[in-house]
HTML snippet that shows the backbone in 3Dmol.js (N, CA, C, O; Angstrom):
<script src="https://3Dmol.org/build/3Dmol-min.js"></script>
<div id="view" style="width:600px;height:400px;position:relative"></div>
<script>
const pdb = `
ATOM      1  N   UNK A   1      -2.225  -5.810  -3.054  1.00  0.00           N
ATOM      2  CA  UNK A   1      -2.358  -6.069  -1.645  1.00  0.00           C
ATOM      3  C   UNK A   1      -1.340  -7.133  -1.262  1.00  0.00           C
ATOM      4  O   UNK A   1      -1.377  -8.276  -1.717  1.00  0.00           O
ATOM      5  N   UNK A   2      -0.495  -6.722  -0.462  1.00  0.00           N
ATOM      6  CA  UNK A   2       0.518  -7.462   0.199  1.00  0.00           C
ATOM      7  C   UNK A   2       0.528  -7.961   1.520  1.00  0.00           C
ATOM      8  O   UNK A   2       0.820  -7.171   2.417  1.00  0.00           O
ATOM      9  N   UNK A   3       0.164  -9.550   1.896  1.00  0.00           N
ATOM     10  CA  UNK A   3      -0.099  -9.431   3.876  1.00  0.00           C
ATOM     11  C   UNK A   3       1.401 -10.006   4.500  1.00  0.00           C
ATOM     12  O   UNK A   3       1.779 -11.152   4.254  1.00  0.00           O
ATOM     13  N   UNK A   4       1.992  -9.299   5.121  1.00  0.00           N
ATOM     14  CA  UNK A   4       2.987  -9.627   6.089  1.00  0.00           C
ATOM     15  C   UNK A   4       2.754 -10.051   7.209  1.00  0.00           C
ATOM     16  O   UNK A   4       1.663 -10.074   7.778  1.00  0.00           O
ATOM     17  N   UNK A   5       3.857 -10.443   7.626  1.00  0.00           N
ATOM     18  CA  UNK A   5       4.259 -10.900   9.107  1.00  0.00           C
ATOM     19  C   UNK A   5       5.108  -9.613  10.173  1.00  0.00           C
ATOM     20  O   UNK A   5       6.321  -9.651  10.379  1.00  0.00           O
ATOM     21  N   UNK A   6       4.286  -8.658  10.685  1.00  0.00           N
ATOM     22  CA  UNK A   6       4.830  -7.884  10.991  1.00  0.00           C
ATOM     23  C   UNK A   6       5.825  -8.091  12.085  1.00  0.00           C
ATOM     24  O   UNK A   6       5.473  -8.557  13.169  1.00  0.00           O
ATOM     25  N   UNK A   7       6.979  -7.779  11.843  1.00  0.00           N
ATOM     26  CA  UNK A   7       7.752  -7.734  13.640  1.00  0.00           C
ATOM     27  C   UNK A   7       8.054  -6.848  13.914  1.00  0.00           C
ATOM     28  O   UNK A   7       8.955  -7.038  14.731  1.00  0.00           O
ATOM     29  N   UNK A   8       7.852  -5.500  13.733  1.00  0.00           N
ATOM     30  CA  UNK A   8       8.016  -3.782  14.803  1.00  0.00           C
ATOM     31  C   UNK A   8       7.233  -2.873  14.090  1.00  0.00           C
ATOM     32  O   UNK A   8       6.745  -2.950  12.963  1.00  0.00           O
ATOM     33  N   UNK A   9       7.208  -2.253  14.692  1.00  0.00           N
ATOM     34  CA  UNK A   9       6.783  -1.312  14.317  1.00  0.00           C
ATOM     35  C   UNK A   9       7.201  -0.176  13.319  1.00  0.00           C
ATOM     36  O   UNK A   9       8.261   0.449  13.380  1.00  0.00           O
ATOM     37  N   UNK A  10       6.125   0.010  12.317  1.00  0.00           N
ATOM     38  CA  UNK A  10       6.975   1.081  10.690  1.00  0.00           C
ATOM     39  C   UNK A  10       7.260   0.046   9.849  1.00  0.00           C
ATOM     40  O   UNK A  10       7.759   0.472   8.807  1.00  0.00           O
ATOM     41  N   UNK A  11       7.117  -1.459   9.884  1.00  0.00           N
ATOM     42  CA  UNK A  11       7.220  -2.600   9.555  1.00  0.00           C
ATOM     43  C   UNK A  11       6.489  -2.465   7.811  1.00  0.00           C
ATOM     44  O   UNK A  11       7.086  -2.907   6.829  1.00  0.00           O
ATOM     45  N   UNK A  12       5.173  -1.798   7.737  1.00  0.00           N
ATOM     46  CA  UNK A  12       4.614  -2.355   6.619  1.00  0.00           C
ATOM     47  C   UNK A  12       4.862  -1.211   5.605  1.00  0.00           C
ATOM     48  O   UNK A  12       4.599  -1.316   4.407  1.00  0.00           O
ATOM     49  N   UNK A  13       5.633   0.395   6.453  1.00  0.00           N
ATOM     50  CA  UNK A  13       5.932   1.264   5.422  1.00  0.00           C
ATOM     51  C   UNK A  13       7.517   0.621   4.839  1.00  0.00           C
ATOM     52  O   UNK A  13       7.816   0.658   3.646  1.00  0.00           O
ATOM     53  N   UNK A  14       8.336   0.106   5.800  1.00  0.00           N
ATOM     54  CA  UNK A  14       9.681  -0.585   4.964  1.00  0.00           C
ATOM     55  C   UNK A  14       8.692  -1.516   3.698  1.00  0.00           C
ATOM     56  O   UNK A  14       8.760  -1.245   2.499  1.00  0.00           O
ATOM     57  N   UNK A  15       8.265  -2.052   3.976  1.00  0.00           N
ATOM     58  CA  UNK A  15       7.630  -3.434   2.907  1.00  0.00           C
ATOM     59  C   UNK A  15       7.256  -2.286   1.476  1.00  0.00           C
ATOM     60  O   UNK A  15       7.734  -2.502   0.363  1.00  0.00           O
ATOM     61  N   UNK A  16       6.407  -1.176   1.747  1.00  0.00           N
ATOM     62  CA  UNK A  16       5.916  -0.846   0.782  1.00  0.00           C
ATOM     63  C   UNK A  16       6.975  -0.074  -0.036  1.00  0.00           C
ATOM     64  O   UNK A  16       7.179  -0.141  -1.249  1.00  0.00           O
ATOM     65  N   UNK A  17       7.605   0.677   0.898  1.00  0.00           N
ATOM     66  CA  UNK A  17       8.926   1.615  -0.063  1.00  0.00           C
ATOM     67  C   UNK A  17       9.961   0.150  -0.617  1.00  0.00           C
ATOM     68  O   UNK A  17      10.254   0.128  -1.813  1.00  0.00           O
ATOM     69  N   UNK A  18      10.285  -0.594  -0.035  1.00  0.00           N
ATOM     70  CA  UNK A  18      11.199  -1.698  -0.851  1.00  0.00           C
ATOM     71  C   UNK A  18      10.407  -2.093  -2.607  1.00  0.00           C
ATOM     72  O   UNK A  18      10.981  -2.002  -3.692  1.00  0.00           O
ATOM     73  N   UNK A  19       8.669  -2.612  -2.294  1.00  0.00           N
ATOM     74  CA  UNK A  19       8.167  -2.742  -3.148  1.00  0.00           C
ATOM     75  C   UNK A  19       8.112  -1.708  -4.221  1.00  0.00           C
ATOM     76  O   UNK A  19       8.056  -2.167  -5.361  1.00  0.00           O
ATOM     77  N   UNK A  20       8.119   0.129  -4.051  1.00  0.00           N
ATOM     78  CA  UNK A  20       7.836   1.192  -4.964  1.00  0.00           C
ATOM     79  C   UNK A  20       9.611   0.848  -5.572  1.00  0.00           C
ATOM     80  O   UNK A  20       9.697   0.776  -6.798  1.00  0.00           O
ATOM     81  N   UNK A  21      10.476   0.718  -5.052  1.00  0.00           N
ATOM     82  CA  UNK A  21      11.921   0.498  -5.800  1.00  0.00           C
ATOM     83  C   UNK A  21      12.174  -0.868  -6.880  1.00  0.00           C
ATOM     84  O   UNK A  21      13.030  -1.069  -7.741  1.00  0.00           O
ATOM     85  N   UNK A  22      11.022  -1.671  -6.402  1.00  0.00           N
ATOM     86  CA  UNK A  22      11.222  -2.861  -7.484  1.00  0.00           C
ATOM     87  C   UNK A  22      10.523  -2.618  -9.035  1.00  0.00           C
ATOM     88  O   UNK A  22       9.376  -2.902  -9.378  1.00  0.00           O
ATOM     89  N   UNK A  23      11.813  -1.882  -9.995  1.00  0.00           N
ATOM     90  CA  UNK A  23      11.570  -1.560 -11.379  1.00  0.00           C
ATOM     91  C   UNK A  23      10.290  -0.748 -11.512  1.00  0.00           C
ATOM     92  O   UNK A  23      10.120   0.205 -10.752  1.00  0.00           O
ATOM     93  N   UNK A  24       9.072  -1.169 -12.736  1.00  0.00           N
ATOM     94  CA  UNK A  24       7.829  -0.659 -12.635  1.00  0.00           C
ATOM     95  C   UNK A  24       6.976  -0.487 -11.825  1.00  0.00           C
ATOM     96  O   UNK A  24       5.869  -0.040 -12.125  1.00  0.00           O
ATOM     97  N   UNK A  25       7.428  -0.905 -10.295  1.00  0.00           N
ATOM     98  CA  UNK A  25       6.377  -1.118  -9.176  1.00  0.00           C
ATOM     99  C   UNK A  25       6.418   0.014  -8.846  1.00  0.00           C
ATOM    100  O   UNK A  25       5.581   0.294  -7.987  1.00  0.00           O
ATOM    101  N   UNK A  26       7.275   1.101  -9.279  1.00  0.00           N
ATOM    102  CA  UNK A  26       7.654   2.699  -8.946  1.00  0.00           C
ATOM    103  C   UNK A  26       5.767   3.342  -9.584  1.00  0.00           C
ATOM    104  O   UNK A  26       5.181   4.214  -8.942  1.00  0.00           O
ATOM    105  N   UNK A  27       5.291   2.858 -10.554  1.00  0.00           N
ATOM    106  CA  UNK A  27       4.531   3.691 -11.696  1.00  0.00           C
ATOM    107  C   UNK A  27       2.951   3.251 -10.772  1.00  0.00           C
ATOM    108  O   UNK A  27       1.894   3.762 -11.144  1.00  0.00           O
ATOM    109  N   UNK A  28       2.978   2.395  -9.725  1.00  0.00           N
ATOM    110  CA  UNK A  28       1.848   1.736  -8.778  1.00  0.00           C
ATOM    111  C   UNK A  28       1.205   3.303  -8.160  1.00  0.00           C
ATOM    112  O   UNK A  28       1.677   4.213  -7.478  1.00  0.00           O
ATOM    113  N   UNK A  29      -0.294   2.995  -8.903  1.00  0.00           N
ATOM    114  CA  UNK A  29      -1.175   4.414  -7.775  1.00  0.00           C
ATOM    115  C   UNK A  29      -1.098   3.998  -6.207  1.00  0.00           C
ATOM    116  O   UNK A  29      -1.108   4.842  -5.311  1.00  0.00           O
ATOM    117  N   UNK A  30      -1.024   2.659  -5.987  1.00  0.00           N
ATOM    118  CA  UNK A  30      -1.429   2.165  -4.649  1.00  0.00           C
ATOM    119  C   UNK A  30      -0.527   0.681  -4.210  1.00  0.00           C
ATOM    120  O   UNK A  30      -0.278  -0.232  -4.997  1.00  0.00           O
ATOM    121  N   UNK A  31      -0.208   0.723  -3.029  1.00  0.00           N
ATOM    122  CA  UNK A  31       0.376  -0.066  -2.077  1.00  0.00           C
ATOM    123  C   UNK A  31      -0.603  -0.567  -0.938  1.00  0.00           C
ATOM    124  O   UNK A  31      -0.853   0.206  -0.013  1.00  0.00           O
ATOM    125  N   UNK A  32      -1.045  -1.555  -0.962  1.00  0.00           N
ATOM    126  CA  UNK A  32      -1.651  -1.528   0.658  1.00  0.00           C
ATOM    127  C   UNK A  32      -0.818  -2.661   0.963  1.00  0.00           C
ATOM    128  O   UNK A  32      -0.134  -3.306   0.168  1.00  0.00           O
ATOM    129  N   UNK A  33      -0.962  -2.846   2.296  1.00  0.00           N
ATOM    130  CA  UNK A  33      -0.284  -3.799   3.105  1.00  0.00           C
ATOM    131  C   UNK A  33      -0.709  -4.481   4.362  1.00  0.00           C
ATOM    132  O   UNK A  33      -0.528  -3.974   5.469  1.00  0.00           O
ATOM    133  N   UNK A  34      -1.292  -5.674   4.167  1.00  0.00           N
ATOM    134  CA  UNK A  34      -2.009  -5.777   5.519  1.00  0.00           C
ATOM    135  C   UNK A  34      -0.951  -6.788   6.013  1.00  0.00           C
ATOM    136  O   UNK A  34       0.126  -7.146   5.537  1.00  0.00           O
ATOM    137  N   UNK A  35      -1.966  -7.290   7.686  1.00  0.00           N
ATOM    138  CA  UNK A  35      -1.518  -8.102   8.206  1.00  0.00           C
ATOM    139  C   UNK A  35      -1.413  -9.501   7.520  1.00  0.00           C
ATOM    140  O   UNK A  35      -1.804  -9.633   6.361  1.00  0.00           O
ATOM    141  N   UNK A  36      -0.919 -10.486   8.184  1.00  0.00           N
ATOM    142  CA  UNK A  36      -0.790 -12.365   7.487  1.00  0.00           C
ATOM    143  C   UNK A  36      -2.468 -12.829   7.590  1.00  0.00           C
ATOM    144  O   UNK A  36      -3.148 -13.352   6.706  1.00  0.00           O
ATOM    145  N   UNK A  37      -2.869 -12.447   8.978  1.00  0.00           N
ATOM    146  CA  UNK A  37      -3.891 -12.792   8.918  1.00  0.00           C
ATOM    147  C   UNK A  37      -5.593 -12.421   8.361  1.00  0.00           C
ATOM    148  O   UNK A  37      -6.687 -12.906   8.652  1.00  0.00           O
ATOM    149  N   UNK A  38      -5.167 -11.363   7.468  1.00  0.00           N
ATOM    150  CA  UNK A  38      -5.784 -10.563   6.490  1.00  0.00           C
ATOM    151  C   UNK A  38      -6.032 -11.866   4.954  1.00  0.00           C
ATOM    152  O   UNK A  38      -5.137 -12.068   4.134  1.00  0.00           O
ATOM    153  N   UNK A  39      -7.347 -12.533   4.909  1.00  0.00           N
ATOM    154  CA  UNK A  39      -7.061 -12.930   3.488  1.00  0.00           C
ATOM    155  C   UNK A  39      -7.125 -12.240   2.316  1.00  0.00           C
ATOM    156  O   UNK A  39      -8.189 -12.027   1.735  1.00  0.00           O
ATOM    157  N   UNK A  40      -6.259 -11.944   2.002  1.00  0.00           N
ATOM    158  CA  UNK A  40      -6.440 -10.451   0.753  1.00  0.00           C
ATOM    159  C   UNK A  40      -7.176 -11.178  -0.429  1.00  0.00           C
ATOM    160  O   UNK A  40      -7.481 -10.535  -1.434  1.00  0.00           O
ATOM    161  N   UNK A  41      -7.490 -12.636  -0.304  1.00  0.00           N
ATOM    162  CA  UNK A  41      -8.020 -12.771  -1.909  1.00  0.00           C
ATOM    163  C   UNK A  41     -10.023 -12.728  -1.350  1.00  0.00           C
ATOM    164  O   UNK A  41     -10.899 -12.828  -2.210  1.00  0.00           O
ATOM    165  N   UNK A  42     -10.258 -12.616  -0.300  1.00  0.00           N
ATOM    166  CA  UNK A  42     -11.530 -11.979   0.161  1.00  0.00           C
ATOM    167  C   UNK A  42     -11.684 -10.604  -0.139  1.00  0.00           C
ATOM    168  O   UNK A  42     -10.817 -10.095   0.572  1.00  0.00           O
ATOM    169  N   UNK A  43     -12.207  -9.750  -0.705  1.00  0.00           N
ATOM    170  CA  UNK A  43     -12.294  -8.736  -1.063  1.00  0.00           C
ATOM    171  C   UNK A  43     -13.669  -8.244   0.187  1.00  0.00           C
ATOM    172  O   UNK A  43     -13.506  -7.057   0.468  1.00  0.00           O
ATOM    173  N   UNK A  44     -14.618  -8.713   0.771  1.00  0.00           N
ATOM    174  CA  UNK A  44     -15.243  -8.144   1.614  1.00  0.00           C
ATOM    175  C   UNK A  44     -14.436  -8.224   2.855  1.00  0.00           C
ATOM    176  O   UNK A  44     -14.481  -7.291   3.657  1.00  0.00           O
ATOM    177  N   UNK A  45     -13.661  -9.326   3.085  1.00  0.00           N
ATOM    178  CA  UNK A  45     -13.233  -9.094   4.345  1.00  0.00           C
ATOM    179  C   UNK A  45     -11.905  -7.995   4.375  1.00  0.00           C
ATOM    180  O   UNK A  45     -11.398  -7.745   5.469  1.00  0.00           O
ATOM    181  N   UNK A  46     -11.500  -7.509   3.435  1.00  0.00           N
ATOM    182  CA  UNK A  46     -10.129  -6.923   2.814  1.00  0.00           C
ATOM    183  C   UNK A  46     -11.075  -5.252   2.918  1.00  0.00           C
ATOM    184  O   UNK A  46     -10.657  -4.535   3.827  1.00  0.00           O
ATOM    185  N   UNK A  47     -11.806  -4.881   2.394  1.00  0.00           N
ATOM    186  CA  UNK A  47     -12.490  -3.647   2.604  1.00  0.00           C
ATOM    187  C   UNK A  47     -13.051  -3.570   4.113  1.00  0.00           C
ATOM    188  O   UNK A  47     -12.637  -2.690   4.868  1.00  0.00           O
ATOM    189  N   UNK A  48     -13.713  -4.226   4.400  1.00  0.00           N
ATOM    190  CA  UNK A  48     -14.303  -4.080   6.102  1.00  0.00           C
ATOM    191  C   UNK A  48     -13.004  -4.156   7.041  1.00  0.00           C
ATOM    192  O   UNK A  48     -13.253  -3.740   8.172  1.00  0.00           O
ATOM    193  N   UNK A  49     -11.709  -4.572   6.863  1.00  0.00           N
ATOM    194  CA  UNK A  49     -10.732  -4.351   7.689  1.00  0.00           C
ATOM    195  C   UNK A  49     -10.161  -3.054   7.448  1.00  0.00           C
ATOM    196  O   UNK A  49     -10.037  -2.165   8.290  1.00  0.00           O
ATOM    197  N   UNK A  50      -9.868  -3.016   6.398  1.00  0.00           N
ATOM    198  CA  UNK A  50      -9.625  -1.346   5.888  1.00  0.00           C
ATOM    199  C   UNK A  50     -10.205  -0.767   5.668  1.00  0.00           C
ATOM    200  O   UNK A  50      -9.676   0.268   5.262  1.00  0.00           O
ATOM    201  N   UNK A  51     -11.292  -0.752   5.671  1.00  0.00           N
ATOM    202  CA  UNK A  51     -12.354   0.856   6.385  1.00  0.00           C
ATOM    203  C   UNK A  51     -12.226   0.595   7.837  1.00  0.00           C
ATOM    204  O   UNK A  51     -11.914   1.676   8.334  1.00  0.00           O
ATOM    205  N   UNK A  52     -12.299  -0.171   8.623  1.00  0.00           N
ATOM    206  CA  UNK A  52     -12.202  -0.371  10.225  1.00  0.00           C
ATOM    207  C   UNK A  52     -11.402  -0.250  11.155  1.00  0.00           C
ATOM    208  O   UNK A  52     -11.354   0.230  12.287  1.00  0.00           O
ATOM    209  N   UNK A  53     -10.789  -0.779  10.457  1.00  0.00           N
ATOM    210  CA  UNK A  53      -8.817  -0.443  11.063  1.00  0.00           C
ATOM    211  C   UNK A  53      -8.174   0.271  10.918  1.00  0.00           C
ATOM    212  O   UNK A  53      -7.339   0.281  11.823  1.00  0.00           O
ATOM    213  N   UNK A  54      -7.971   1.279   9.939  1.00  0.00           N
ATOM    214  CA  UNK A  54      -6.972   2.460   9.367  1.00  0.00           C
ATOM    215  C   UNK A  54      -7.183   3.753   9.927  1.00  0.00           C
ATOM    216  O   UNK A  54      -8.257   4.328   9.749  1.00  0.00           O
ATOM    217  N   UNK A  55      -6.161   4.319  10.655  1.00  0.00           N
ATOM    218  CA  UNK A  55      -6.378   5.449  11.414  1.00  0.00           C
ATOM    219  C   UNK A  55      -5.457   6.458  10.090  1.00  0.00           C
ATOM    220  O   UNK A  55      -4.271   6.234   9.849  1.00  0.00           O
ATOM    221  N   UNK A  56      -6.044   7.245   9.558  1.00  0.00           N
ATOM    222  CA  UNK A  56      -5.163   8.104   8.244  1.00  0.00           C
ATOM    223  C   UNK A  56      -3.521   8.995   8.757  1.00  0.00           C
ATOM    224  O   UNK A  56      -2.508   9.096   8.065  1.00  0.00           O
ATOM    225  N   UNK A  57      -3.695   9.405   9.834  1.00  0.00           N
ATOM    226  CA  UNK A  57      -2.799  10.032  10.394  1.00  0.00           C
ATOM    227  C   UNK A  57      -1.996   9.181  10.812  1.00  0.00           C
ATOM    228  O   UNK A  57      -0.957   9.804  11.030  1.00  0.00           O
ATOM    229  N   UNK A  58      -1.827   7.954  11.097  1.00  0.00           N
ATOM    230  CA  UNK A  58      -0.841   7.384  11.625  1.00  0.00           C
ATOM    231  C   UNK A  58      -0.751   6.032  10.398  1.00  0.00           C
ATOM    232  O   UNK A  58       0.267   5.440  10.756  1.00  0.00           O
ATOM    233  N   UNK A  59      -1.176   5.460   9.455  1.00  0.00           N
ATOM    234  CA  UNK A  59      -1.259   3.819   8.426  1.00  0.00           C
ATOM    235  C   UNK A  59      -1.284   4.323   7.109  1.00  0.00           C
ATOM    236  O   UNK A  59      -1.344   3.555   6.149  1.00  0.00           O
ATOM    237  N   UNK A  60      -1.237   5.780   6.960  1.00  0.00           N
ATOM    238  CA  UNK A  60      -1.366   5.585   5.144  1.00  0.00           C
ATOM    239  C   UNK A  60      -0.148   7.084   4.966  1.00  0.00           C
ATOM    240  O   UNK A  60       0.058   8.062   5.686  1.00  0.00           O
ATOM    241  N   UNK A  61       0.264   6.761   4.048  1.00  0.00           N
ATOM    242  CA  UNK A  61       1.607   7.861   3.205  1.00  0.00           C
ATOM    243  C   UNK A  61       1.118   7.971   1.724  1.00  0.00           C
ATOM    244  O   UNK A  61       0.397   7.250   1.035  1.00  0.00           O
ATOM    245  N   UNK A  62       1.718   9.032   1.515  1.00  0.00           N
ATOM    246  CA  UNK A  62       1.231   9.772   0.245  1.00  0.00           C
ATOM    247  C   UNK A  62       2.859  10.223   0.017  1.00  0.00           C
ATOM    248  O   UNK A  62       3.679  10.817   0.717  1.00  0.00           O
ATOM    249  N   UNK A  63       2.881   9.608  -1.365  1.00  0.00           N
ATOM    250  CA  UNK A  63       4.595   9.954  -1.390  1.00  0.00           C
ATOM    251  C   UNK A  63       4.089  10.761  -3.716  1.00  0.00           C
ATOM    252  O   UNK A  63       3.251  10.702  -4.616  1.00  0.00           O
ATOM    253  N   UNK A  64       4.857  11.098  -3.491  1.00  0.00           N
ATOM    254  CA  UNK A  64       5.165  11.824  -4.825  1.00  0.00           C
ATOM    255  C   UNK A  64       6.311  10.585  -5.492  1.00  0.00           C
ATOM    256  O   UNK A  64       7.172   9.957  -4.875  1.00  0.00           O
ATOM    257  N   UNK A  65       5.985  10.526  -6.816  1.00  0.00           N
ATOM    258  CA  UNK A  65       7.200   9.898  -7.421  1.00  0.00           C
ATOM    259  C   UNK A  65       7.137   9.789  -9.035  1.00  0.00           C
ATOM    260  O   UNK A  65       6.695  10.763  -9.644  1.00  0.00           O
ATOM    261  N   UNK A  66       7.562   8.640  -9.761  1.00  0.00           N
ATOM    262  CA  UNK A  66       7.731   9.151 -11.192  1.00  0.00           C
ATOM    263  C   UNK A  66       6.503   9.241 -11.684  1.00  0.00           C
ATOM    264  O   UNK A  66       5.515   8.749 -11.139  1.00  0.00           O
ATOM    265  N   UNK A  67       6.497  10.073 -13.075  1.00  0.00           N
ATOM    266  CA  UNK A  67       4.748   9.927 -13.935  1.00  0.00           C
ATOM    267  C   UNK A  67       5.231   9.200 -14.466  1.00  0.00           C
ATOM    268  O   UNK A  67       6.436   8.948 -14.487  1.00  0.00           O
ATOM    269  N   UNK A  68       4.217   8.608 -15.119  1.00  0.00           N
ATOM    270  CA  UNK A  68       3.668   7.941 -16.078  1.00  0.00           C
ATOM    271  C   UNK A  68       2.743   8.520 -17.429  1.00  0.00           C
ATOM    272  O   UNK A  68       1.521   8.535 -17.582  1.00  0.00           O
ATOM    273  N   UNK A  69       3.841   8.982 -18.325  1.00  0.00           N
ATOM    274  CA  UNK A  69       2.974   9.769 -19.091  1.00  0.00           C
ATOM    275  C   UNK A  69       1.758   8.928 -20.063  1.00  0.00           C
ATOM    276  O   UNK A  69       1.714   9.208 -21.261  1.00  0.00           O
ATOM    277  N   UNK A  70       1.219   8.357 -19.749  1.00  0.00           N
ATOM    278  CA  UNK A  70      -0.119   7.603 -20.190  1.00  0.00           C
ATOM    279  C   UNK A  70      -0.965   7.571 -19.102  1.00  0.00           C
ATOM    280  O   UNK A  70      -1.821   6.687 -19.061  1.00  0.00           O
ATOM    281  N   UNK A  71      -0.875   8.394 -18.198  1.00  0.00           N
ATOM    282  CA  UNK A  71      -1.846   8.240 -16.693  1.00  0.00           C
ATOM    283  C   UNK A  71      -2.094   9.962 -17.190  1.00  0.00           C
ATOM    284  O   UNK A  71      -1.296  10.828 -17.550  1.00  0.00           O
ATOM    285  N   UNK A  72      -3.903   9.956 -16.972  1.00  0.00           N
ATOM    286  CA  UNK A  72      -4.101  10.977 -17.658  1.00  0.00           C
ATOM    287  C   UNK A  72      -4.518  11.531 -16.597  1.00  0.00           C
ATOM    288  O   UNK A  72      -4.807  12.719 -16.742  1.00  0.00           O
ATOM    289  N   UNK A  73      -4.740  10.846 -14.964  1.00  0.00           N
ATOM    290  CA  UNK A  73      -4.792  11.548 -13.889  1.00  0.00           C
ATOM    291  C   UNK A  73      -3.514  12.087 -13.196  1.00  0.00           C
ATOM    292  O   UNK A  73      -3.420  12.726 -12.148  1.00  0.00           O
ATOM    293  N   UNK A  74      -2.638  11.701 -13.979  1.00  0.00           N
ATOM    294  CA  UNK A  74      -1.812  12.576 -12.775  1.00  0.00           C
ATOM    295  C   UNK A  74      -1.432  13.684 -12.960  1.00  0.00           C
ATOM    296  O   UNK A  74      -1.359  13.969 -14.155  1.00  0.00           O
ATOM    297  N   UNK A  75      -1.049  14.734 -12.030  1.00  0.00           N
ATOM    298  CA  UNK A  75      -0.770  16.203 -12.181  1.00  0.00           C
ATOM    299  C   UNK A  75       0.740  16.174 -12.719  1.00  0.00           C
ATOM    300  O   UNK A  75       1.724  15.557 -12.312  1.00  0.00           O
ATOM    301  N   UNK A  76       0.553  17.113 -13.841  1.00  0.00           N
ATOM    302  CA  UNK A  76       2.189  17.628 -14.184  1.00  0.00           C
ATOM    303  C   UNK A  76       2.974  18.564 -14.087  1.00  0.00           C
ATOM    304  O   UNK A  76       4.125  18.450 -14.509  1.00  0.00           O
TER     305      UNK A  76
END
`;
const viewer = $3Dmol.createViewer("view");
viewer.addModel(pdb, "pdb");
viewer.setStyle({}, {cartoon: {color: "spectrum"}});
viewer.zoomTo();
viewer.render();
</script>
């Protein structure tokens, strides 16, 4: 969980694709990205914003990328 300082909009998908290019951060099941004012080390307040706030069609991406052949969930 990463909280930014957003300034435009599409703001937190740049943050997350920069992060999937940094070395092993490629092999990550998950990216989230909240706001600054998100305390991500609260874990209730970090779930009740993201179940509350996240519209699926427009805040979350599903991207394909390298396996990890020791991940016994992923499809090959």
């Amino acid at each position: 969980m990463f909280p930014i300082k957003k300034r435009y909009p599409g703001h937190a998908f740049k943050v997350a694709y920069a992060l999937l290019g940094l070395g092993l951060m490629s092999l990550e099941k998950y990216i989230v990205v909240f706001d600054e004012w998100v305390n991500v080390h609260d874990i209730e307040e970090v779930l009740w914003i993201w179940g509350n706030n996240t519209d699926p069609s427009r805040d979350i991406i599903i991207t394909k990328g390298p396996i990890d052949v020791l991940d016994h969930s992923t499809k090959k």
